[in-house]
C-alpha positions as CSV (number, residue, x, y, z in Angstrom):
1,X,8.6,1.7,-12.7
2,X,6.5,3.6,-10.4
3,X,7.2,4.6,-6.4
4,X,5.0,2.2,-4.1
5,X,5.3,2.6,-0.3
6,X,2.8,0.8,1.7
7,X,2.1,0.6,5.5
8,X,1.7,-2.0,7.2
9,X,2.4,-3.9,10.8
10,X,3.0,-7.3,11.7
11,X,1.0,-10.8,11.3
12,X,-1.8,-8.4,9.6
13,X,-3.3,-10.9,7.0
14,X,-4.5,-7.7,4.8
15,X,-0.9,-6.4,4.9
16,X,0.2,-9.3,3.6
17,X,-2.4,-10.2,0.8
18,X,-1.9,-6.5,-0.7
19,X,1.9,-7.5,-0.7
20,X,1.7,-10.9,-2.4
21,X,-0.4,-9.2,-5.0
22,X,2.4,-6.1,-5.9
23,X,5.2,-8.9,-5.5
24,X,3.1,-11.7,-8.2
25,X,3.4,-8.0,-10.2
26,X,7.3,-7.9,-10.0
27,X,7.1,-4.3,-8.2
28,X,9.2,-3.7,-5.3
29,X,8.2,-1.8,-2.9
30,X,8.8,0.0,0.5
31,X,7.4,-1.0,3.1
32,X,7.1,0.9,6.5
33,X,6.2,-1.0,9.7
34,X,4.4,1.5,11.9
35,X,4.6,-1.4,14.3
36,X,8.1,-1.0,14.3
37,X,8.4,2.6,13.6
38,X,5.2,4.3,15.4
39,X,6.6,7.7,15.2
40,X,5.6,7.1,11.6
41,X,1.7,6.3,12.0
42,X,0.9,10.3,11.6
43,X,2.5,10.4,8.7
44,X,0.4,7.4,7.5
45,X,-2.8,8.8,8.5
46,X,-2.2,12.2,7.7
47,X,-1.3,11.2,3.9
48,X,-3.8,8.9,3.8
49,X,-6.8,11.5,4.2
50,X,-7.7,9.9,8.2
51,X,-7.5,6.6,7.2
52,X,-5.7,4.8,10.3
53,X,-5.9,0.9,9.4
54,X,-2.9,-0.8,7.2
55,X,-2.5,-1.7,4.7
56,X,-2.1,2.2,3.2
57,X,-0.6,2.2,0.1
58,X,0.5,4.8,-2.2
59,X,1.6,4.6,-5.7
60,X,3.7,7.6,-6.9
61,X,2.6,9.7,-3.8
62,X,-1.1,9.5,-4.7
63,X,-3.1,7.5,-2.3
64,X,-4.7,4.4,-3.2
65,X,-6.2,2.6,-0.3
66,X,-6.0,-0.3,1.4
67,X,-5.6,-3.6,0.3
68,X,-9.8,-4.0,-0.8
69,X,-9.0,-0.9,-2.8
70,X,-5.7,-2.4,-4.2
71,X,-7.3,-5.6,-5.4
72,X,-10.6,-3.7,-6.9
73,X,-8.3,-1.3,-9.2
74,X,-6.6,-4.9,-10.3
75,X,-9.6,-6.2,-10.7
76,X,-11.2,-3.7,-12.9
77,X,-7.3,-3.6,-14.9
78,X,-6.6,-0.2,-13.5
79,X,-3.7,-1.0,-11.6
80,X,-0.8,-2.3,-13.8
81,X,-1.5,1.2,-15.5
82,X,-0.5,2.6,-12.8
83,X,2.3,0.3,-11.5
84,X,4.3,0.8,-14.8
85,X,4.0,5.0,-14.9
């Protein structure tokens, strides 16, 4: 099973669409609150090319997006490919 971290914060509705979607998947997942844990934002933005909004998610330490990206790569099939690497 692959390594999916993704960032989020707290009562963000995008945060928690692109984690109903990896849970209906079976994958677990880390999650890092930068709400909770700001000194963990630069990390976030830095690995995620500038991006600064949550979701960020990452899928073996490659960069996918945000949750619009996460549901277009399931939406094209491209993403359980890459969930069970």
């Amino acid at each position: 099973m692959s390594k999916v971290v993704i960032y989020t914060k707290a009562y963000c509705p995008y945060c928690m669409q692109a984690a109903m979607l990896l849970q209906s998947k079976g994958v677990a997942y880390t999650e890092i609150r930068i709400d909770q844990q700001p000194e963990k934002r630069p990390e976030m933005i830095e690995k995620a090319n500038g991006r600064t909004t949550v979701p960020q998610i990452f899928i073996n330490d490659v960069h996918v997006g945000g949750c619009d990206d996460l549901m277009a790569l399931d939406a094209a099939g491209d993403l359980t490919p890459l969930l069970t690497n």
